[in-house]
KEKOL-255799 format. One record per residue (C-alpha): residue in one letter; z, x, y negated; residue number from 1; chain. Coordinates in steps of 0.05 Angstrom, whole numbers, plus 32768, in hexadecimal, padded with zeros to 4 digits. Each point is the difference from the previous one (the first is absolute). Example, Ala and Ser with C-alpha at 12.3 -4.5 7.8 and 13.67 -1.06 7.14 Angstrom:
BEGIN
<"A", <809C, 80F6, 805A>, 1, "A">
<"S", <7FF3, 801B, 7FBB>, 2, "A">
This chain:
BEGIN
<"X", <7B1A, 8172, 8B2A>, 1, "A">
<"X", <7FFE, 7FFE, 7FB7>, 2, "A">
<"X", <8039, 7FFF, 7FD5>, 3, "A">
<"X", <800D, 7FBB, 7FDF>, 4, "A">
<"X", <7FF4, 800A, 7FB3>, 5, "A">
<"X", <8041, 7FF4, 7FCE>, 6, "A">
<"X", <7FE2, 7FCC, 7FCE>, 7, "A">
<"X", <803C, 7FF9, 7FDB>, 8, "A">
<"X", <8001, 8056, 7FF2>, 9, "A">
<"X", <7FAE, 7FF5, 7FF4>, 10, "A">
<"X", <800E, 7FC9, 7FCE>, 11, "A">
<"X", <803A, 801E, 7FD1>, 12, "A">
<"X", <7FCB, 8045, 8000>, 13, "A">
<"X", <7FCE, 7FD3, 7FEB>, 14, "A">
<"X", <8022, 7FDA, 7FCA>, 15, "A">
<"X", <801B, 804E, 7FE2>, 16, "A">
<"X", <7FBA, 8019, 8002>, 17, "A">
<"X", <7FEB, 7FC1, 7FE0>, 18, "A">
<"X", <8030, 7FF5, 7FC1>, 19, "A">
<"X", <7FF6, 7FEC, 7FC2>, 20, "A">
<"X", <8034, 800D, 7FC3>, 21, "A">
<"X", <801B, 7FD2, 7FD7>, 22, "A">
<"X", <7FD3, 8004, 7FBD>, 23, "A">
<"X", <802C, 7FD6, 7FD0>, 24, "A">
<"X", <8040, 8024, 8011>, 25, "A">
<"X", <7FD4, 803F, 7FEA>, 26, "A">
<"X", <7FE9, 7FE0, 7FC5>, 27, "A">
<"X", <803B, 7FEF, 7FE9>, 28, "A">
<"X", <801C, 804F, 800D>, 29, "A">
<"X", <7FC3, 8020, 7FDD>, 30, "A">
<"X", <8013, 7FCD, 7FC5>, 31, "A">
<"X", <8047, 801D, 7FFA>, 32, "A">
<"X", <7FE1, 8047, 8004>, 33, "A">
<"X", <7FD5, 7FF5, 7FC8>, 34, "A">
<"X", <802F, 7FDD, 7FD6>, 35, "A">
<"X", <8036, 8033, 8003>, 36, "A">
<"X", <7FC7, 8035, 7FE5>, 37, "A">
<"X", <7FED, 7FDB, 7FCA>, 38, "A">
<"X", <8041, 7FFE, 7FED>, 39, "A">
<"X", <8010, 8040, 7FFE>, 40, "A">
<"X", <7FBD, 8011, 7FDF>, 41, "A">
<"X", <801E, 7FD5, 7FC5>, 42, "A">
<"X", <803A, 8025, 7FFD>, 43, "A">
<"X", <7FED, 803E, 7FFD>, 44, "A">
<"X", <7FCC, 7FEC, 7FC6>, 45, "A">
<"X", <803E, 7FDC, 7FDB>, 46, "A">
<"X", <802C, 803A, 8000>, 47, "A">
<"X", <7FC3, 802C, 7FEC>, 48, "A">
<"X", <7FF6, 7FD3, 7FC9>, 49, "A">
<"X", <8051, 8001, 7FE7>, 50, "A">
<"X", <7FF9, 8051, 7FF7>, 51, "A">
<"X", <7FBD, 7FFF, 7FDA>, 52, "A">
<"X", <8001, 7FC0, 7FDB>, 53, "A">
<"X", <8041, 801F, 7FC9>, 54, "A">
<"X", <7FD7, 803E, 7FF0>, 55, "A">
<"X", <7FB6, 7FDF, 7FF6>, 56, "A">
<"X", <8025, 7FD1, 7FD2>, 57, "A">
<"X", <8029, 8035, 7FDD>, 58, "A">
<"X", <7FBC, 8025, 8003>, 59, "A">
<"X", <7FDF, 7FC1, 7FE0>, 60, "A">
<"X", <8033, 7FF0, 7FC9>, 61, "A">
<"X", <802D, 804B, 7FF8>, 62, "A">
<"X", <803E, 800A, 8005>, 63, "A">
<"X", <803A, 7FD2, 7FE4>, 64, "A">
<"X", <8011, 8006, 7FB8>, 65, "A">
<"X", <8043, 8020, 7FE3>, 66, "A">
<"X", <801C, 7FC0, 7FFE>, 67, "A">
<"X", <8009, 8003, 8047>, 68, "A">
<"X", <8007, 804E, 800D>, 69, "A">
<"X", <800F, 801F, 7FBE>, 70, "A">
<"X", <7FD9, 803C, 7FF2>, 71, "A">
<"X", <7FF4, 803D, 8030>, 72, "A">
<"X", <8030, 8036, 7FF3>, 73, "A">
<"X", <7FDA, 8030, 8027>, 74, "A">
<"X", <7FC8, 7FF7, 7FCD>, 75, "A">
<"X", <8025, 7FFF, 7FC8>, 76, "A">
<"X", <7FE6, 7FBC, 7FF1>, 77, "A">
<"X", <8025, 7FDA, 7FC3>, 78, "A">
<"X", <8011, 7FB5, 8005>, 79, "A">
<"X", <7FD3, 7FCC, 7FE0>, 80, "A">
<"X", <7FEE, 7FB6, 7FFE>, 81, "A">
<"X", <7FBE, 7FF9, 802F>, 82, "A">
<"X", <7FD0, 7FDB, 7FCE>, 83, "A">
<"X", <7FED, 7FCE, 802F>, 84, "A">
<"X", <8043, 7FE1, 8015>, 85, "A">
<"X", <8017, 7FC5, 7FD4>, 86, "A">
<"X", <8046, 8005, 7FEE>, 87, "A">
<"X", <802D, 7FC4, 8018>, 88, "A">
<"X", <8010, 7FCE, 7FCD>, 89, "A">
<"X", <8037, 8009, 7FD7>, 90, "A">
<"X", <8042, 7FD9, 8018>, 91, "A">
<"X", <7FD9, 8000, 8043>, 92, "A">
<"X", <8037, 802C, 801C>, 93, "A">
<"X", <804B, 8014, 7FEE>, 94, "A">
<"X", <800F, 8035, 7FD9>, 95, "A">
<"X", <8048, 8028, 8000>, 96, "A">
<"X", <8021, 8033, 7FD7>, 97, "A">
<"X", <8030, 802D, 801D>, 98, "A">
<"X", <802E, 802D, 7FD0>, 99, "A">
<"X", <8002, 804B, 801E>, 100, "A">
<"X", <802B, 801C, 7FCB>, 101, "A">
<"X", <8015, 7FFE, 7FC3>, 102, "A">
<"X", <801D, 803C, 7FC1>, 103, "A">
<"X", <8010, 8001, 7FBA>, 104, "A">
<"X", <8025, 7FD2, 7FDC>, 105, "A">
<"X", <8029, 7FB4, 7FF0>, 106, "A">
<"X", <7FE8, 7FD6, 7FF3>, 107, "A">
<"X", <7FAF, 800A, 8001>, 108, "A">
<"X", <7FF3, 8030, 8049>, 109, "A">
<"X", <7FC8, 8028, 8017>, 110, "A">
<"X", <7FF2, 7FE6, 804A>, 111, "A">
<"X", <7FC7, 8012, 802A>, 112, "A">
<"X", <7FE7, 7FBE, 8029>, 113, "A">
<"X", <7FD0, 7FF3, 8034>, 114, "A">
<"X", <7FD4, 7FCB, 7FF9>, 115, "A">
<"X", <7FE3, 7FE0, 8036>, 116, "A">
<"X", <7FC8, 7FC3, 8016>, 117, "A">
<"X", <8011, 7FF3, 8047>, 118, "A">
<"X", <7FC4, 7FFD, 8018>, 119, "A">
<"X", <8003, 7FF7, 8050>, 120, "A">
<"X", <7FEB, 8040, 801C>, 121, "A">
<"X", <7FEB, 8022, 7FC3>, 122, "A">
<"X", <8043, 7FFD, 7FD4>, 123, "A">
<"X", <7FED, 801F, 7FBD>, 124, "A">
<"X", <802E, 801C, 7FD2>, 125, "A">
<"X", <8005, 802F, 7FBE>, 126, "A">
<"X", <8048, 802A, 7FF6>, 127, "A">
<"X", <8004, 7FF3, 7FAA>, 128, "A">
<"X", <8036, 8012, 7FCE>, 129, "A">
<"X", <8019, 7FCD, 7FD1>, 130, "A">
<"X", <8040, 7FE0, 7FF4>, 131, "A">
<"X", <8036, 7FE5, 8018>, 132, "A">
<"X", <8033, 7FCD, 7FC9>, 133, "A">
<"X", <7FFA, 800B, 7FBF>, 134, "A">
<"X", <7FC2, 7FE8, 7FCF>, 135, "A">
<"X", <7FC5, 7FDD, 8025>, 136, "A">
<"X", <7FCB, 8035, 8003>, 137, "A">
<"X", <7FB4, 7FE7, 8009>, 138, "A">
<"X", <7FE2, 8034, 8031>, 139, "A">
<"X", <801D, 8043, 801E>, 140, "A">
<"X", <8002, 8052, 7FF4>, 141, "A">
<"X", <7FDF, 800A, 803B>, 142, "A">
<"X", <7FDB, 7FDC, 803B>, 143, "A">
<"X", <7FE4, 801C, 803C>, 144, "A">
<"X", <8033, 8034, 8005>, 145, "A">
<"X", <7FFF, 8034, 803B>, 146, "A">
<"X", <7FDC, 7FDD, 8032>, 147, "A">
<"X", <7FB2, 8014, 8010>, 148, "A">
<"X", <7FF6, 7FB9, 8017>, 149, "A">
<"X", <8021, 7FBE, 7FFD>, 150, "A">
<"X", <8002, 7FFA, 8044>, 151, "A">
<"X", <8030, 8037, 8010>, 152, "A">
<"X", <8047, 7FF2, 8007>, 153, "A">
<"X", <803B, 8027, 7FD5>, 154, "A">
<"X", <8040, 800E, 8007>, 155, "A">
<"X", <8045, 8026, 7FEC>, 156, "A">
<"X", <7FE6, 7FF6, 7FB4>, 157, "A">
<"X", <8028, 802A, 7FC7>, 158, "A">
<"X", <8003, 7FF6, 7FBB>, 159, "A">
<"X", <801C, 803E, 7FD6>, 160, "A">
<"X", <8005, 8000, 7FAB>, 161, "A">
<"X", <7FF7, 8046, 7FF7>, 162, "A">
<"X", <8006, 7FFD, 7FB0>, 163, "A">
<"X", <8003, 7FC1, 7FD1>, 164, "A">
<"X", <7FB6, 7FE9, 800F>, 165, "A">
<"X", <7FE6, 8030, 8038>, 166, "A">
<"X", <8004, 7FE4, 8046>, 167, "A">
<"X", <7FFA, 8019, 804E>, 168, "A">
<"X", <7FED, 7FD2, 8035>, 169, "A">
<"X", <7FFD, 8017, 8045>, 170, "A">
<"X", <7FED, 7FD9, 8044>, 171, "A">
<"X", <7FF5, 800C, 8049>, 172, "A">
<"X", <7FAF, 7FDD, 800E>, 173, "A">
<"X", <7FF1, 7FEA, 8037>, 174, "A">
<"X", <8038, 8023, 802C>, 175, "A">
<"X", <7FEC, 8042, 7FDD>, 176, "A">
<"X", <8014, 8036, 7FDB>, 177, "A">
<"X", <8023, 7FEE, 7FC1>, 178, "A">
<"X", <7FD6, 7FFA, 7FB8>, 179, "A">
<"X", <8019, 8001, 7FBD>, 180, "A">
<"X", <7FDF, 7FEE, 7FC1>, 181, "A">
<"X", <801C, 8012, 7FB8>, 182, "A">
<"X", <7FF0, 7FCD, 7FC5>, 183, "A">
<"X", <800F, 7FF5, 7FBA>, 184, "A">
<"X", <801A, 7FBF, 7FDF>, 185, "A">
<"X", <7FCD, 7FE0, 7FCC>, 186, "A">
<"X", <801B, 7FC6, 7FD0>, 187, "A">
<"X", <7FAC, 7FEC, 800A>, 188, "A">
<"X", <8008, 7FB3, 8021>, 189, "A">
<"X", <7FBF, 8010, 801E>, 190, "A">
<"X", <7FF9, 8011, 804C>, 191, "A">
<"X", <7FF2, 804C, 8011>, 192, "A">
<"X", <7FD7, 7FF6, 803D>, 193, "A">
<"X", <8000, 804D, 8004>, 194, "A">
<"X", <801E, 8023, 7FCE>, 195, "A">
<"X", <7FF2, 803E, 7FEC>, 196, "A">
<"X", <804F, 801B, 7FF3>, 197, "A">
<"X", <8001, 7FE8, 8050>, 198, "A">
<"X", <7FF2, 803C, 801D>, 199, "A">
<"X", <8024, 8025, 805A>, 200, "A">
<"X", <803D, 801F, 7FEE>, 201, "A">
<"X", <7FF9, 804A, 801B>, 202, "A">
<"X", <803E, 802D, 8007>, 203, "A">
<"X", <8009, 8030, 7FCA>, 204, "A">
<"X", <8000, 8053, 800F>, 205, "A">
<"X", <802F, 8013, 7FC4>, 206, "A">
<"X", <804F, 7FF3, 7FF2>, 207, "A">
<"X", <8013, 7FEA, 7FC5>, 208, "A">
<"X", <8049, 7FED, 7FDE>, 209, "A">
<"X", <801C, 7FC1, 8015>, 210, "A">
<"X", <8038, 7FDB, 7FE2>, 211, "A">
<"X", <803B, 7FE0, 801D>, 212, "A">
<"X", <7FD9, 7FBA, 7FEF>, 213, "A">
<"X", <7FC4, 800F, 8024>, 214, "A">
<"X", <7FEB, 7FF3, 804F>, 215, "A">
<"X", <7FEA, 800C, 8039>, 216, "A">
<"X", <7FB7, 7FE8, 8020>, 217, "A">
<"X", <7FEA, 800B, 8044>, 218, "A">
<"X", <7FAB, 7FF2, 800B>, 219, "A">
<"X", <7FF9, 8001, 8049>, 220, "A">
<"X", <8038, 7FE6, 8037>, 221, "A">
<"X", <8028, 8038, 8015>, 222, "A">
<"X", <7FDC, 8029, 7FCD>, 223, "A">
<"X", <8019, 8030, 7FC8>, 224, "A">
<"X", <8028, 7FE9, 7FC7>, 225, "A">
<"X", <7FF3, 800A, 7FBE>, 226, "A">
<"X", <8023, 7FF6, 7FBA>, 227, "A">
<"X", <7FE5, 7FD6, 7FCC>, 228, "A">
<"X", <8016, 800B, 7FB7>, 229, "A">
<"X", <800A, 7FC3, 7FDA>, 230, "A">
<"X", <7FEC, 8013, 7FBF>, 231, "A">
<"X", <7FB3, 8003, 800B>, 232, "A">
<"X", <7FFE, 7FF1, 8058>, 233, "A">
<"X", <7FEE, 804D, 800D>, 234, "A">
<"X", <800E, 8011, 8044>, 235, "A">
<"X", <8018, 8043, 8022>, 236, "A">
<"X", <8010, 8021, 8030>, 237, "A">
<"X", <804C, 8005, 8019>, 238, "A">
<"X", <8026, 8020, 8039>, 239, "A">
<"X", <7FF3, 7FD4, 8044>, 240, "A">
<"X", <8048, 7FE8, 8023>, 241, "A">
<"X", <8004, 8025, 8048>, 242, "A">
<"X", <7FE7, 7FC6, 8031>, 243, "A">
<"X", <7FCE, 7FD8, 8025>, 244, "A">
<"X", <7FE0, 7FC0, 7FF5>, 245, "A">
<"X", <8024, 8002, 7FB4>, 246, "A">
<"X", <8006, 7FBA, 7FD8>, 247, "A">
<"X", <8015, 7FF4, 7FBD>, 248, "A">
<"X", <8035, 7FD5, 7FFC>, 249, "A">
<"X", <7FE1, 7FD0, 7FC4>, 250, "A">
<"X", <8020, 7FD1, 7FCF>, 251, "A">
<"X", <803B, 802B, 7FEF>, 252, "A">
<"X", <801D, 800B, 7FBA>, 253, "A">
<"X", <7FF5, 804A, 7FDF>, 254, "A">
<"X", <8045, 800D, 7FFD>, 255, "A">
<"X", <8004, 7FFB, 804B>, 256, "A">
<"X", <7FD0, 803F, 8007>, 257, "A">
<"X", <7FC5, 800A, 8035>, 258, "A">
<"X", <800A, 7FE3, 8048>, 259, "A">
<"X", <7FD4, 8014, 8039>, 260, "A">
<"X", <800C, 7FE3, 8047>, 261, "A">
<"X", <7FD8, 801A, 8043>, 262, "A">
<"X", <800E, 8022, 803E>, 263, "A">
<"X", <8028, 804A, 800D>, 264, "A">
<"X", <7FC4, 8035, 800E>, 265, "A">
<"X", <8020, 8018, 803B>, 266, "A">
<"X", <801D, 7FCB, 8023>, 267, "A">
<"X", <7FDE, 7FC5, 7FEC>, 268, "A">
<"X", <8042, 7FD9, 7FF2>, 269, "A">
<"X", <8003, 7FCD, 7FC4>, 270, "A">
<"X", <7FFF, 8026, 7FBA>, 271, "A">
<"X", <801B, 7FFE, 7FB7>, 272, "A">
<"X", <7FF5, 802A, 7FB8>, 273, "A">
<"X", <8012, 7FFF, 7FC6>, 274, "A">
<"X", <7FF0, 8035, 7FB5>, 275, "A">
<"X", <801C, 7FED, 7FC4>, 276, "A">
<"X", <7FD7, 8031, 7FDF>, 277, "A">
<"X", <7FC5, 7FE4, 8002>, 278, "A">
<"X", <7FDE, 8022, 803E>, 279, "A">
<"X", <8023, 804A, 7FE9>, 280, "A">
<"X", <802A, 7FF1, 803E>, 281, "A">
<"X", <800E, 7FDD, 803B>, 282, "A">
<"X", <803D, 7FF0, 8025>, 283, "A">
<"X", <7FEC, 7FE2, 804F>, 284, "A">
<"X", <8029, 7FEA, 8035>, 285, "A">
<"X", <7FFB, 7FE2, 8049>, 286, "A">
<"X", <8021, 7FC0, 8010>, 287, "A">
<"X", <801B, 7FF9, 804B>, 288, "A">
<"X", <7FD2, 7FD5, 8011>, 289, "A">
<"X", <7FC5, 800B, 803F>, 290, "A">
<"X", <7FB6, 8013, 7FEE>, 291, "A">
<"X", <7FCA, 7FD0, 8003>, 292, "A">
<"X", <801C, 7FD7, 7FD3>, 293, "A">
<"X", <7FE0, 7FE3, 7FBD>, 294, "A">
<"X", <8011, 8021, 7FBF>, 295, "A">
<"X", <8040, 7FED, 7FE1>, 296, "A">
<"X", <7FFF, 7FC7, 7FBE>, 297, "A">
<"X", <8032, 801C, 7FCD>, 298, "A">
<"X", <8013, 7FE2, 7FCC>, 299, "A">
<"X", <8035, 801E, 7FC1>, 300, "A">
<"X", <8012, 7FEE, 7FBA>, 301, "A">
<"X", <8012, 804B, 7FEC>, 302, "A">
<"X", <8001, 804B, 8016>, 303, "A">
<"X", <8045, 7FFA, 8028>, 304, "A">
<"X", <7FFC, 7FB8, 8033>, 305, "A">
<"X", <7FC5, 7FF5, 8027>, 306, "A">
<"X", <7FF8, 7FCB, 8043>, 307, "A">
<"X", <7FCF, 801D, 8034>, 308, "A">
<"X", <7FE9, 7FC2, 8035>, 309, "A">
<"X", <7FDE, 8014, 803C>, 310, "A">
<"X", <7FE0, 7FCF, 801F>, 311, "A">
<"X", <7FF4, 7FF8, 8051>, 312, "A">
<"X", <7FDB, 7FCA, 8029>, 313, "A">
<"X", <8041, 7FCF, 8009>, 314, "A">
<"X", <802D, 8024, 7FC7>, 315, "A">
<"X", <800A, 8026, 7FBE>, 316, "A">
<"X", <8031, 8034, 7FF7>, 317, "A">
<"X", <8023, 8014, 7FBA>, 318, "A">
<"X", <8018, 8048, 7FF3>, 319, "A">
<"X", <801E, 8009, 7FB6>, 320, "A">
<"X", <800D, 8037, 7FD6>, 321, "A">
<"X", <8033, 800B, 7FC4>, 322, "A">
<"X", <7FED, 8045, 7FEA>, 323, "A">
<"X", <7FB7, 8002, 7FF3>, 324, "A">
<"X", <7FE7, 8007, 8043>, 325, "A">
<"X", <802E, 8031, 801B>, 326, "A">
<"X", <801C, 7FDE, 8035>, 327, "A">
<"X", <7FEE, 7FC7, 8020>, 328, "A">
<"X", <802B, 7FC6, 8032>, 329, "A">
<"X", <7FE8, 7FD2, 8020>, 330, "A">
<"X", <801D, 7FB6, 7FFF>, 331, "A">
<"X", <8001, 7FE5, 803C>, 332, "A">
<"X", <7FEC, 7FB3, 800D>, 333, "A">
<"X", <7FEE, 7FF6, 7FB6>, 334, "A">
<"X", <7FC9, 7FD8, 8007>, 335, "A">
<"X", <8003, 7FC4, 8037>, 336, "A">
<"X", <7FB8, 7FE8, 8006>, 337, "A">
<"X", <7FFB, 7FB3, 800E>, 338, "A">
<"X", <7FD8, 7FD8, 8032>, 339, "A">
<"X", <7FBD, 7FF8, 7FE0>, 340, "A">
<"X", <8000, 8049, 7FF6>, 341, "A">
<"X", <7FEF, 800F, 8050>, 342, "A">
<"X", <7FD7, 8049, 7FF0>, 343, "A">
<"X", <7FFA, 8027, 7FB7>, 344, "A">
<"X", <7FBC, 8018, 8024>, 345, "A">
<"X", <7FC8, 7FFC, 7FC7>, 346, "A">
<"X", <8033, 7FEA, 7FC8>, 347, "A">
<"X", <801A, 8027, 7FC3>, 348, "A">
<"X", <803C, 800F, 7FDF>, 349, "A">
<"X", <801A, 8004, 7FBB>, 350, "A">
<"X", <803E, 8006, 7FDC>, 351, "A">
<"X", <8023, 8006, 7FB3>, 352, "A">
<"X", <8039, 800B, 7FE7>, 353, "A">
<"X", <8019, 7FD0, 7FC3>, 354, "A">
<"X", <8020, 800C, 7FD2>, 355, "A">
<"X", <8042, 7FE8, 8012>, 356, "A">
<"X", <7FF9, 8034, 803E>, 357, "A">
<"X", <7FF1, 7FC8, 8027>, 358, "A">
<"X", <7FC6, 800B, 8037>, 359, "A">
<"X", <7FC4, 7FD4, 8009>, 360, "A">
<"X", <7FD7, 8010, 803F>, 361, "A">
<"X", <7FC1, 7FD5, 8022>, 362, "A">
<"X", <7FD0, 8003, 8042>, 363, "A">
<"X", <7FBD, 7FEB, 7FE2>, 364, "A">
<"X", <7FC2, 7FEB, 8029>, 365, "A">
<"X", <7FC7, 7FD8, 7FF6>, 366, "A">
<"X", <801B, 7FC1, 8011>, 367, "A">
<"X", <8052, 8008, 7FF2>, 368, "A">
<"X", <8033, 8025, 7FD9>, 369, "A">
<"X", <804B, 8007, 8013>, 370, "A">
<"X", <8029, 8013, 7FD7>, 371, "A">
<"X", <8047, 8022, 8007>, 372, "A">
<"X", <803A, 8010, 7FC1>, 373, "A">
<"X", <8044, 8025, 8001>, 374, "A">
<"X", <802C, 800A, 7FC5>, 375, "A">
<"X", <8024, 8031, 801E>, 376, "A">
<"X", <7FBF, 802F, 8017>, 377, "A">
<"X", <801B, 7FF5, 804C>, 378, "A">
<"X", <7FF8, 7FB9, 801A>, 379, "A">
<"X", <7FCA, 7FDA, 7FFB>, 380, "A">
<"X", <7FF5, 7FBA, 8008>, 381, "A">
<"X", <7FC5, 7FD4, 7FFB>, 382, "A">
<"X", <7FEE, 7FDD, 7FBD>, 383, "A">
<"X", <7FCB, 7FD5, 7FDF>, 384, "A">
<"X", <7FC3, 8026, 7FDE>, 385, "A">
<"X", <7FCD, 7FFB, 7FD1>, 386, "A">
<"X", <7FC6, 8009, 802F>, 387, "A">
<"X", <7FD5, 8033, 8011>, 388, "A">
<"X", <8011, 8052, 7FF9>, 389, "A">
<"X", <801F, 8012, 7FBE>, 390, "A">
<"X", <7FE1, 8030, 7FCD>, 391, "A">
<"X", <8039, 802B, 7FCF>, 392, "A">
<"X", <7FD2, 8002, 7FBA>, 393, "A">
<"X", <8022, 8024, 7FC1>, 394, "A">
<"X", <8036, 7FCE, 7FEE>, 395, "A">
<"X", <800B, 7FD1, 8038>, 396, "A">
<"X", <7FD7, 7FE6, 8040>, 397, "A">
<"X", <7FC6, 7FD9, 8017>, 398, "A">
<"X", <7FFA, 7FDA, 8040>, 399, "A">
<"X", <7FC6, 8000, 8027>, 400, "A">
<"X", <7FFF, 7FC5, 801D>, 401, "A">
<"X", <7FD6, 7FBF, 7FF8>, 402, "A">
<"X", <8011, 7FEE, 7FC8>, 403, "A">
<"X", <8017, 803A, 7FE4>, 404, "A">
<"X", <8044, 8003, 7FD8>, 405, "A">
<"X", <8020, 8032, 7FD6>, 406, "A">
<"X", <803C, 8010, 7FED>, 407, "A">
<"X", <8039, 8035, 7FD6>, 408, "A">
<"X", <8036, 8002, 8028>, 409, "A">
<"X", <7FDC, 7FFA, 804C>, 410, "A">
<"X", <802F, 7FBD, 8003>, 411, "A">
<"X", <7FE2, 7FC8, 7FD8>, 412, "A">
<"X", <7FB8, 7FFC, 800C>, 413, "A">
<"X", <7FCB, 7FCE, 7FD6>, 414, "A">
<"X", <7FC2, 7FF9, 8013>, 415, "A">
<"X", <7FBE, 8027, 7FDF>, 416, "A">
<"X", <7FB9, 7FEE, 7FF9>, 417, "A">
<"X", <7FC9, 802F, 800B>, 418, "A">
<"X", <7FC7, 7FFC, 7FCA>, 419, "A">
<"X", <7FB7, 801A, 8000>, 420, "A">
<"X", <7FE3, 8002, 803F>, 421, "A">
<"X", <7FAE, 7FFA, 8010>, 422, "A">
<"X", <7FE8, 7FE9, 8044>, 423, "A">
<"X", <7FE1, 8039, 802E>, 424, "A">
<"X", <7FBA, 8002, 7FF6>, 425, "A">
């Protein structure tokens, strides 16, 4: 007998061997499939195109001007105006003028100013020499001083009278090595774009006889030092004080000698000299203070007292001598620094001594200066300031600040105008 058959197994085989798929639901998946290649096919053509498209254009139209760059040191290139740019219209952007330092004498100064167009991105500026109080002048000595290209930034200017019309100024540019130009005064009103008595001050290779009127000039931070006779600017050569990182200490009176601040050679450890022969000899100490710390500010009014600060992150410490550098104590909580002053990180110090023995010191930075007074050379309190770092010229002091003041006594300030400036070009 046969087997009955299983329709229902038959059918379900049937309907399997029989199947058709679903052809919009695969449609609809081989959409998505080409879709997502597409897109990365774009991508990958837009990110080719973002490497390749800067250099065809800077293939098509070179590279950017100075104005942007400044010139190629490599190449030895010197700064100039590209012929096709159209300078912005005059007034079209502030200008500034910053006084950097200031020498000679009340009541008509010698200051070296930067002028500046503020130009976003492209700030412009030209170091000059004019002056500062005294007659209205019409243009300055110099313009265009130090710098290769207006673009470059300067900084820790000095201004040095050598003799009655002879000149130093020195800069850092551009975060490098210091330069130093030497220039004579002209009574000619007109501007000396580049004079010819303008010329890089070289350090000399013979000694010569110095006076006790005559100075001390150092051309390169840290750098030898080297006399300067004040009857015709000569320099020579002079015996070097025995330590590291050595810094004149500038804006003191003749009769207080040479002082040198910098670091022990051995140990690293906060350091102060002192000749009073004019470089013949030199008479160094150590003050008990830890290495790594910056160079001491001194400041003295003659060849016996002399204040050494040594400044810190969150403090300054004083050490004084009474015998010419001999020996040196330290006063202990001296100077108190107050709230706004939360770090001395990237500020400077100065200090003078008046001429009532009274002691002036300040904590300059770009945007602030503190400063502190004591009458007795021991405590020091916060006072009220002119402004700005302060500059010790030949009889009395000039304030940095904007606007600059000067002054006779350190004490009663008025303020000064500076006089013959050009706009950068």
């Amino acid at each position: 007998m046969r087997p009955e058959l299983d329709f229902r197994t038959l059918r379900a085989q049937i309907e399997a061997a029989t199947w058709m798929p679903d052809f919009a639901t695969l449609y609809r998946r081989a959409g998505r499939v080409r879709l997502r290649d597409r897109l990365a096919v774009l991508g990958a053509l837009v990110g080719t195109l973002g490497v390749l498209a800067p250099v065809a254009l800077a293939g098509v139209f070179g590279r950017p001007g100075p104005v942007a760059l400044g010139p190629n040191p490599d190449l030895g290139e010197a700064w100039s105006p590209v012929a096709s740019e159209t300078p912005p219209a005059a007034g079209k952007y502030p200008s500034t003028i910053t006084v950097m330092a200031a020498a000679g004498d009340l009541p008509s100064l010698v200051a070296a100013v930067d002028v500046c167009v503020e130009v976003p991105q492209a700030r412009r500026c030209s170091l000059q020499v004019t002056t500062l109080g005294g007659p209205e002048r019409r243009n300055p000595y110099v313009v265009d001083a130090l710098r290769t290209s207006p673009l470059e930034r300067i900084s820790n200017v000095q201004l040095l009278r050598i003799a009655a019309t002879s000149y130093i100024l020195s800069g850092e540019v551009g975060g490098g090595s210091r330069a130093s130009v030497r220039f004579e005064l002209t009574t000619d009103i007109q501007t000396q774009l580049n004079p010819q008595d303008t010329s890089p001050v070289m350090g000399p290779a013979d000694r010569l006889a110095l006076g006790p009127g005559d100075r001390t000039v150092q051309l390169v931070q840290y750098g030898d030092l080297f006399g300067v006779r004040e009857s015709d600017g000569a320099l020579s050569v002079i015996g070097q004080p025995p330590m590291a990182r050595r810094t004149i200490a500038a804006g003191l009176p003749a009769k207080a000698g040479w002082w040198v601040t910098g670091a022990d050679l051995h140990t690293g450890a906060p350091a102060v000299g002192v000749s009073l022969d004019q470089g013949g000899g030199w008479l160094a100490r150590t003050l008990d203070a830890p290495a790594g710390s910056d160079v001491p500010t001194v400041a003295s009014a003659d060849s016996h007292s002399a204040w050494a600060f040594v400044p810190y992150s969150h403090a300054i410490r004083l050490f004084r001598t009474s015998d010419g550098g001999l020996n040196w104590r330290e006063v202990r909580g001296a100077v108190e620094l107050p709230a706004q002053l939360k770090t001395l990180d990237n500020r400077t110090l100065g200090a003078l001594v008046r001429a009532d023995r009274s002691v002036l010191l300040w904590v300059h930075s770009d945007s602030e200066t503190v400063f502190f007074e004591s009458n007795d050379g021991e405590h020091f309190t916060v006072v009220s300031g002119p402004g700005g770092a302060i500059s010790v010229v030949d009889n009395g002091y000039a304030a940095l600040g904007d606007p600059a003041r000067v002054s006779r006594d350190a004490k009663t300030w008025q303020e000064a105008a500076v006089t013959g400036t050009m706009q950068p070009s």
